[in-house]
N, C-alpha and C positions, 0 to 999 in steps of 0.2 A: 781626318781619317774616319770616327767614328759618323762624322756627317754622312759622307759617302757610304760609309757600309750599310748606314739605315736607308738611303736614297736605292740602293741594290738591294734591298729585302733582309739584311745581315744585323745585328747585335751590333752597338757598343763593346769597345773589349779595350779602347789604352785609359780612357777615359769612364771607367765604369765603376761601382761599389764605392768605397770612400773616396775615391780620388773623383766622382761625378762631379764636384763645387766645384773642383779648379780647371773645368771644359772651358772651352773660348767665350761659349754661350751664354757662359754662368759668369765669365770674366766681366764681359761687354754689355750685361745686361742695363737695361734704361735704367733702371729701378737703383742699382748699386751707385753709391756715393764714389767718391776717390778713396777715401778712408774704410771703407770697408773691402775696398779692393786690395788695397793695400794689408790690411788685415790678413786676409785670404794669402797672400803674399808671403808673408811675415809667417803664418802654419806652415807653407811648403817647404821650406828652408828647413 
């Protein structure tokens, strides 16, 4: 959702302020291990 609103000129707004880390983008990043995804996991609960 917040991909799309940016692609239409729009904000971020489900995925936005503290809640930015756990976007899909942030999820699925190259860079992140399993364990740190899982980390990220582990905070949202």
């Amino acid at each position: 959702m917040d991909a799309e609103a940016e692609e239409l000129g729009g904000k971020r707004s489900f995925f936005a302020g503290k809640f930015a880390e756990f976007s899909w983008p942030n999820l699925m990043a190259i860079g992140k291990s399993g364990f740190d995804v899982l980390n990220l996991y582990s905070e949202s609960i």
